[in-house]
C-alpha positions in Angstrom: 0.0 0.0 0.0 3.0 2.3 0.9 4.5 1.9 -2.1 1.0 2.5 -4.3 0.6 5.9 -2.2 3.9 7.1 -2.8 4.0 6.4 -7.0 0.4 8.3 -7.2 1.8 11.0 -5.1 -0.4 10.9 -2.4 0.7 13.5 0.6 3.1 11.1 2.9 2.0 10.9 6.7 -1.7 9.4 4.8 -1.1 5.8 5.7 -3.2 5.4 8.8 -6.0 7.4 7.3 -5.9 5.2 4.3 -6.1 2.3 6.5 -8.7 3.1 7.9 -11.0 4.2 5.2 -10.2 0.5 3.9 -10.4 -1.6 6.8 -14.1 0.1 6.9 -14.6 -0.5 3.0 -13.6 -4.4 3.6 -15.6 -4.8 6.9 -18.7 -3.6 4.4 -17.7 -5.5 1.5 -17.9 -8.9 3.4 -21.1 -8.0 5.5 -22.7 -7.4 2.1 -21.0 -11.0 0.9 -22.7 -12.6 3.9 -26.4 -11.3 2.9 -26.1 -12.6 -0.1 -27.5 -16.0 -0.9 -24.9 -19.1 -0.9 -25.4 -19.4 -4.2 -24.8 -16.1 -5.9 -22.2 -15.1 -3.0 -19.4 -13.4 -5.2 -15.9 -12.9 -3.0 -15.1 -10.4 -5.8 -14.4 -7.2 -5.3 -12.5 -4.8 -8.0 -9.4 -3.4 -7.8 -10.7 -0.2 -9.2 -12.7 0.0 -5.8 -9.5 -0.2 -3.6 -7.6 2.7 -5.7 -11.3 4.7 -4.8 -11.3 4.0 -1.3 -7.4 5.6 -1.3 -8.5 8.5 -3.2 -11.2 9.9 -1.2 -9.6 8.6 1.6 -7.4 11.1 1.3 -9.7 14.2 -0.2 -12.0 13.5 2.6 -9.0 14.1 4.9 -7.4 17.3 2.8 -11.2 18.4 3.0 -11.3 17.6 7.2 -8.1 19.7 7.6 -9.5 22.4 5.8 -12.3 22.9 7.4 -10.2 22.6 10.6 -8.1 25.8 9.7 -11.0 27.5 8.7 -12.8 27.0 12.3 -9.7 27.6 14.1 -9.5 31.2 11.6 -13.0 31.7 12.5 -12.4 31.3 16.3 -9.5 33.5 16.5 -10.7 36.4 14.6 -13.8 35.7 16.7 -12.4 36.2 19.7 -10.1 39.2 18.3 -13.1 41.0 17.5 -14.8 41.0 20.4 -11.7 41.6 22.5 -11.0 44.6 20.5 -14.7 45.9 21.2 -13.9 45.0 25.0 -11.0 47.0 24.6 -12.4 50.3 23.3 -15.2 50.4 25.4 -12.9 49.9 28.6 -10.7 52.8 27.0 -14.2 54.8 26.1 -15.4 54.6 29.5 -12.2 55.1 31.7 -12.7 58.8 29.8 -16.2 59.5 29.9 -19.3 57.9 31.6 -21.4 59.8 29.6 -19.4 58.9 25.9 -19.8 55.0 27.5 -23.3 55.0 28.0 -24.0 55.9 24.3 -20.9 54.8 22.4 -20.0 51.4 23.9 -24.0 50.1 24.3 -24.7 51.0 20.8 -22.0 49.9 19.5 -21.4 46.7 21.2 -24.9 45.9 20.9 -24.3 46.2 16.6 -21.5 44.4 16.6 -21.4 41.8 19.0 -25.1 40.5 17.0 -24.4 37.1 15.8 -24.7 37.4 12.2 -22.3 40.6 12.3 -19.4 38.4 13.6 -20.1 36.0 11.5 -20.3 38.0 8.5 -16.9 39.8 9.5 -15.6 36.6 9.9 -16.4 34.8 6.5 -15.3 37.9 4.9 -11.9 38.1 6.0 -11.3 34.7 5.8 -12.4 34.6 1.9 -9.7 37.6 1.5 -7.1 35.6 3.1 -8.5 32.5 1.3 -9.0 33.9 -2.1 -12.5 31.7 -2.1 -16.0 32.6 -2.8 -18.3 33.4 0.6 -21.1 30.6 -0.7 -17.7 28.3 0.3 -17.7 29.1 3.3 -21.4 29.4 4.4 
């Protein structure tokens, strides 16, 4: 199998994913061998399947660590945003109880709304990203 990974060019450190995904793709195959009658039982299974389960073996894992970074993006721009509100509202009201009233509970209140962040968010990562927001969503 090592040696099938590496010629296709397949990212090393892949091997126990690739495992995996086939030890699953086997346990299936013969549980589906077993339901079928004695008679039209076929031990066959096509080559063309294994070099499938490899594949998308490994897109499903490029795909996992993907959407890893972009939560782990998500989360620290999260919590950059809000500290940055925390920030200038602590500065804002440190000057003036009046200017913290208004300015801080207004505009914490706008930002700090769910779908702001997340809108924020999305967009900044689809700069860094160079992908299309619908991506992301």
């Amino acid at each position: 199998m090592n040696t099938y990974i590496q010629k296709v060019g397949h990212p090393h450190g892949k091997e126990d994913i690739i495992y995996s995904e086939l030890c699953m793709f086997l346990d299936e195959k013969v549980a589906q061998m077993h339901q079928q009658g004695a008679a039209g039982r076929s031990y066959t299974i096509s080559f063309a399947d294994f070099i499938k389960v490899i594949s998308d073996a490994v897109e499903k894992d490029t795909a996992r660590a993907e959407f890893y970074l972009k939560e782990r993006a998500y989360e620290y721009v999260s919590q950059s945003l809000q500290g940055a509100l925390e920030s200038i509202c602590t500065h804002t009201c440190q000057l003036s109880l009046a200017d913290c009233e208004i300015l801080c509970a207004a505009k914490t209140a706008y930002f700090l709304s769910v779908n702001q962040i997340q809108s924020i968010i999305i967009l900044l990562i689809c700069s860094l990203t160079k992908e299309s927001p619908m991506n992301i969503i």
